[in-house]
SEZA-66620 format. One record per atom (N, C-alpha, C): residue number from 1; residue in one letter; atom name; x, y, z. Coordinates in pm, 1 decimal. Layout:
! residues N
REC, NUM, a, CA, X, Y, Z;
...
//
This chain:
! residues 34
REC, 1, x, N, 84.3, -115.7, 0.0;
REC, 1, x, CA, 0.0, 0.0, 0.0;
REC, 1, x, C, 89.7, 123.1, 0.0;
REC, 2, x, N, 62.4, 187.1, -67.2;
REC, 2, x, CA, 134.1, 359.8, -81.1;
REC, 2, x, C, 34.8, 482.6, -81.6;
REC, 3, x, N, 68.6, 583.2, 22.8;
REC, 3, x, CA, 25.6, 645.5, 57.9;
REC, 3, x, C, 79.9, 758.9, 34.1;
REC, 4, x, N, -0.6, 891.1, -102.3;
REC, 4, x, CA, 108.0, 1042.4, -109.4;
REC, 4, x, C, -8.0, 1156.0, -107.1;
REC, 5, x, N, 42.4, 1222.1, -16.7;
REC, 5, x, CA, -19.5, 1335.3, 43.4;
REC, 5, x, C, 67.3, 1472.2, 22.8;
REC, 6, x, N, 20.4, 1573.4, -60.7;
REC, 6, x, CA, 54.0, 1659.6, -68.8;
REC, 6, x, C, -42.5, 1821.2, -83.6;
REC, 7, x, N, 34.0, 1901.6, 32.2;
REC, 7, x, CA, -42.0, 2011.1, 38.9;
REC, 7, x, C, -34.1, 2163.9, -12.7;
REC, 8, x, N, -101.5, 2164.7, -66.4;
REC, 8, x, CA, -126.0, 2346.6, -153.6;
REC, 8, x, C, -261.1, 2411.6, -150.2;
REC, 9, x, N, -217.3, 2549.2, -174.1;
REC, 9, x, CA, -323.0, 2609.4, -124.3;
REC, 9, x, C, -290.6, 2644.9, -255.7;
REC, 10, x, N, -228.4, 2678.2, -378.8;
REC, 10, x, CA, -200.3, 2693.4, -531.5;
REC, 10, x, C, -274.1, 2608.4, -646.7;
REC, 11, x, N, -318.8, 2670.3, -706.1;
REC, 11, x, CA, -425.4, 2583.3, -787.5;
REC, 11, x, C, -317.9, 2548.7, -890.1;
REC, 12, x, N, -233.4, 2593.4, -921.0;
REC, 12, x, CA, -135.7, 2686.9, -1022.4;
REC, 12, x, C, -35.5, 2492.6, -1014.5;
REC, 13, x, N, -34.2, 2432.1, -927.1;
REC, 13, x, CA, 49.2, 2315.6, -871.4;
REC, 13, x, C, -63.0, 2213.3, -861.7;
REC, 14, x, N, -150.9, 2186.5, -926.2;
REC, 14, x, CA, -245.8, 2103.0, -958.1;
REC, 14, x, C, -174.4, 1984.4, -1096.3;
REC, 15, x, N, -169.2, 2029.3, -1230.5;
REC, 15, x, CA, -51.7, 1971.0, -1285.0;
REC, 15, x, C, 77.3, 1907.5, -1238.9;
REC, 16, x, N, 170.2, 1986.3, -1152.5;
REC, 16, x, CA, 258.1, 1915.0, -1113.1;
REC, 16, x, C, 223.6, 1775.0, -1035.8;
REC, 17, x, N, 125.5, 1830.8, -948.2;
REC, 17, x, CA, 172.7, 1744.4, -822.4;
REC, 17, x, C, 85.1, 1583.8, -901.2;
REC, 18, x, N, -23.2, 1620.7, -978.5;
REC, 18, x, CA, -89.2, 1523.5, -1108.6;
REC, 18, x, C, 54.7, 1450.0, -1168.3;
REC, 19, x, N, 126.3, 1528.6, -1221.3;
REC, 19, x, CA, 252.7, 1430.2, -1271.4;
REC, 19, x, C, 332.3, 1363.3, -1195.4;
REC, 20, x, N, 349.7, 1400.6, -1054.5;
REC, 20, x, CA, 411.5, 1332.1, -958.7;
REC, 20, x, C, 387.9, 1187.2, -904.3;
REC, 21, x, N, 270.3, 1211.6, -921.1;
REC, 21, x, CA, 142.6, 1116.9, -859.3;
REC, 21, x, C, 158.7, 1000.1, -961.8;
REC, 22, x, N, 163.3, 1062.4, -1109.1;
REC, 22, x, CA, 102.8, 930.7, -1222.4;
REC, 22, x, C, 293.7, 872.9, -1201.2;
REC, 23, x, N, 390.5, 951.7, -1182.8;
REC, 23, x, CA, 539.6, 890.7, -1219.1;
REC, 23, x, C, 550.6, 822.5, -1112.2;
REC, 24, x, N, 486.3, 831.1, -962.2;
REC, 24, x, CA, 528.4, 754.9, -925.5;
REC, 24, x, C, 417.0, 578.1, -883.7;
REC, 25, x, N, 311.6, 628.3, -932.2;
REC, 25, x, CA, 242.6, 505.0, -965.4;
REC, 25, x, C, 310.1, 407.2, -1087.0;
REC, 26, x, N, 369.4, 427.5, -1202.8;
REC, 26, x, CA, 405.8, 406.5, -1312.7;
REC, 26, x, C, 520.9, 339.6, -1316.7;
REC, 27, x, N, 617.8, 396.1, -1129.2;
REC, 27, x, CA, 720.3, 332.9, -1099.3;
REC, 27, x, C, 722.6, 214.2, -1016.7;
REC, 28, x, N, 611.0, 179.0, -1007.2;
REC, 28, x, CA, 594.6, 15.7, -952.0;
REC, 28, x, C, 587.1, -97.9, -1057.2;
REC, 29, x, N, 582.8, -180.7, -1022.8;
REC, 29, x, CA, 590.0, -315.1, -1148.0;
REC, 29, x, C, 438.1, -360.5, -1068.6;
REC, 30, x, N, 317.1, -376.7, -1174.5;
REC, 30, x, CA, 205.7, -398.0, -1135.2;
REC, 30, x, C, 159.4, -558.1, -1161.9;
REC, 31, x, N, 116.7, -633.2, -1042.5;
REC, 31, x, CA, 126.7, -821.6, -1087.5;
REC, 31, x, C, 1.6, -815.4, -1085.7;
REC, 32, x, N, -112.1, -912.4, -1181.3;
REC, 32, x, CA, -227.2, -893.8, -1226.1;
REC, 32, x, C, -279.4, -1011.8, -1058.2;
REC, 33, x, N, -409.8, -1009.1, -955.6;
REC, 33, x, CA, -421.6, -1102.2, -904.3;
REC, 33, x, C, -421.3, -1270.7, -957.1;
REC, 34, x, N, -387.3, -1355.2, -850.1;
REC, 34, x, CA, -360.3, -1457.8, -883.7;
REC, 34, x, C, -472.7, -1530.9, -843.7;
//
């Protein structure tokens, strides 16, 4: 389980923190259930 929490009061950091989020989902190796 992974858990990312990040806080802004900047709407302006909506994009970033969106790309952060998908790179580091993207950086796991995903195993289909067995």
């Amino acid at each position: 389980m992974v858990a990312l929490s990040v806080s802004s009061t900047n709407t302006e950091d909506r994009a970033d923190v969106q790309d952060l989020a998908g790179g580091i989902f993207d950086g796991f190796f995903w195993e289909g259930r067995r």
